[in-house]
N, C-alpha and C positions, 0 to 999 in steps of 0.2 A: 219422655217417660210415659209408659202407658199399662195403664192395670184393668186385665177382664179378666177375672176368673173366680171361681169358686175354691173360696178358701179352707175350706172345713168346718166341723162340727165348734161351736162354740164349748168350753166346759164348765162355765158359772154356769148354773141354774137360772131359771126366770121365768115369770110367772107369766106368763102369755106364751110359752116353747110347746104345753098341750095344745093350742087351740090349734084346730083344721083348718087350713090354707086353702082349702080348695073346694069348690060348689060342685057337686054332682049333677050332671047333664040334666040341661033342663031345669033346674032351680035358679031361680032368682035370689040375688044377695040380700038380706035384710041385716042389717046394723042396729045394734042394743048399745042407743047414746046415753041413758038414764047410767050408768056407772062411771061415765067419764067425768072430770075435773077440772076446774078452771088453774091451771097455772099461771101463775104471776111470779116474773123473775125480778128480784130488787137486783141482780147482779148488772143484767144487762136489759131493762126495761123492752119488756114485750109481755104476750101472754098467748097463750095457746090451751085448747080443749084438746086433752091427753085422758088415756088411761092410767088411772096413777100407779101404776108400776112405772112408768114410761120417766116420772117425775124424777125420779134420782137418776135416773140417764140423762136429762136437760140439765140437772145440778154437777153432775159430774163434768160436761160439756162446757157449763159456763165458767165453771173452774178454769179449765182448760185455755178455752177463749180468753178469760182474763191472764192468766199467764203468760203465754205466746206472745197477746199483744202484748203486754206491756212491757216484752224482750224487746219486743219489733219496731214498736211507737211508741215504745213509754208510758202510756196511760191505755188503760182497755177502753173497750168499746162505750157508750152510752148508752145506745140503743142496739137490738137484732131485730134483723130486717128478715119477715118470712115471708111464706106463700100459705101457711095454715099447717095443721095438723091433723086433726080429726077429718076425713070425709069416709063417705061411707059410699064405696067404689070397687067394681077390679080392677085388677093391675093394668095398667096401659099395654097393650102388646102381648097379653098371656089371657090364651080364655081359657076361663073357669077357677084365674085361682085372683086369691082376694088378696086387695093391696093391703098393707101393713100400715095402713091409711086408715081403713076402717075400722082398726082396734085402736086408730089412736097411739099406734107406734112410731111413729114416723113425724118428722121435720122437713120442712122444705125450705133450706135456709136462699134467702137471696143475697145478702151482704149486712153492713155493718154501720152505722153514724159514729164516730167521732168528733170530741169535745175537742176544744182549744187545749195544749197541752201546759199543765201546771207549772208555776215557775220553778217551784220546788223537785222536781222530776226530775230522776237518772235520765238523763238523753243519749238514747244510742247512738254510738259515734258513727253508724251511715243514715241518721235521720236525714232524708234532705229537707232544707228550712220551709220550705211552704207546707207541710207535713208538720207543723206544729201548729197550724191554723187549722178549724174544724173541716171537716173532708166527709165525704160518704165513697164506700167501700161495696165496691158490686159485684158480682160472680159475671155478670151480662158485659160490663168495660171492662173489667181487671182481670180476667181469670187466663184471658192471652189478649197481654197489653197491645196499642194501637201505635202506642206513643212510649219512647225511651222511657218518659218520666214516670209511666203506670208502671214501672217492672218491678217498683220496688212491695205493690200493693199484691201485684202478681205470685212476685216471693211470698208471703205471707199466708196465699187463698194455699198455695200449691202447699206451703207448711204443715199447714192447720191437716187440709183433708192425708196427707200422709201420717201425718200422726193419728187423727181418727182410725184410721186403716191399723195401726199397731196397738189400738187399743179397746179390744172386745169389749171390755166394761163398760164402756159407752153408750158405742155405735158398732152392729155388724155388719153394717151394712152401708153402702154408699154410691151414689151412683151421680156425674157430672159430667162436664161439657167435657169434650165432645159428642157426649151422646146427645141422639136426636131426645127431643121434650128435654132436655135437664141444659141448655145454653144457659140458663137464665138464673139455676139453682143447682145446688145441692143436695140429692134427695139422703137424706141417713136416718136408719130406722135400727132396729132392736131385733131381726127377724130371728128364726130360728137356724139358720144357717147362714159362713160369713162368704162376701161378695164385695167386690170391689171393680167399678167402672167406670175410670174417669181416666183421662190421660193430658198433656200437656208436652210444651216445648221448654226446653232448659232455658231459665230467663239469663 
């Protein structure tokens, strides 16, 4: 499976959809970091400098995350594993327009840490047993397994971003391996237009 294209118009509202994507020839990017915020997730321990519009899109997200996992592994994540949030940059590959980086809209998810799984926990009935011992969860090993026994983490990465993709309220944006710079992440951002770049092999 594989997803490149421009989806259309989002139709929630959001509060960063006015600001202008793009520097006029000849200017230089400057970044207004004094409005951004420290997030801190009790859900899944991380924290990231966001715009806080951006905040109830990381809340809605870790919902999410907790969910999925804990269909897939029975207990959600501990920890989210990123590459940051906030820089104040353009877009890799597009001159003159400005990454959704430097509003602070944007995640670069790398993967995930998992706890030992609870004695009391629903256990999926295709958990394999070392899968109930603590593991970490990578878009860089798992996202197209090496090894038989990574397909099951495979399943889960390929999940999660298909489901982002069906849900604007989120995430509009998303972009993954196999594209070149995103082997290693996840990029999912809030932009004002939805997109979708990532593609994979059926596990």
């Amino acid at each position: 499976n594989y997803y490149s294209f421009f989806d259309g118009w989002p139709t929630e509202p959001y509060a960063l959809d006015p600001v202008e994507r793009f520097l006029p020839v000849g200017q230089r990017l400057r970044c207004d970091a004094s409005g951004m915020v420290l997030h801190r997730s009790r859900a899944l321990r991380y924290a990231v400098r966001v715009n806080p519009a951006f905040v109830q899109r990381l809340e809605r997200f870790e919902l999410l995350v907790t969910e999925l996992a804990t269909a897939h592994y029975g207990r959600p994540p501990r920890r989210l594993i990123h590459r940051g949030s906030f820089s104040c940059r353009s877009a890799r590959g597009r001159r003159g327009r400005i990454s959704e980086h430097a509003f602070g809209n944007a995640l670069d998810l790398q993967g995930f840490d998992f706890g030992r799984l609870p004695r009391d926990a629903d256990t999926p009935d295709d958990l394999p047993r070392r899968l109930r011992r603590p593991f970490r969860l990578r878009v860089l090993s798992h996202w197209k397994p090496r090894r038989a026994r990574d397909a099951h983490h495979a399943a889960f990465l390929h999940l999660l971003a298909e489901t982002l993709h069906r849900r604007p309220d989120i995430f509009r944006g998303i972009v993954g391996p196999p594209r070149r710079r995103h082997r290693d992440h996840l990029h999912l951002d809030a932009a004002p237009w939805r997109y979708a770049m990532f593609g994979y092999d059926p596990v």
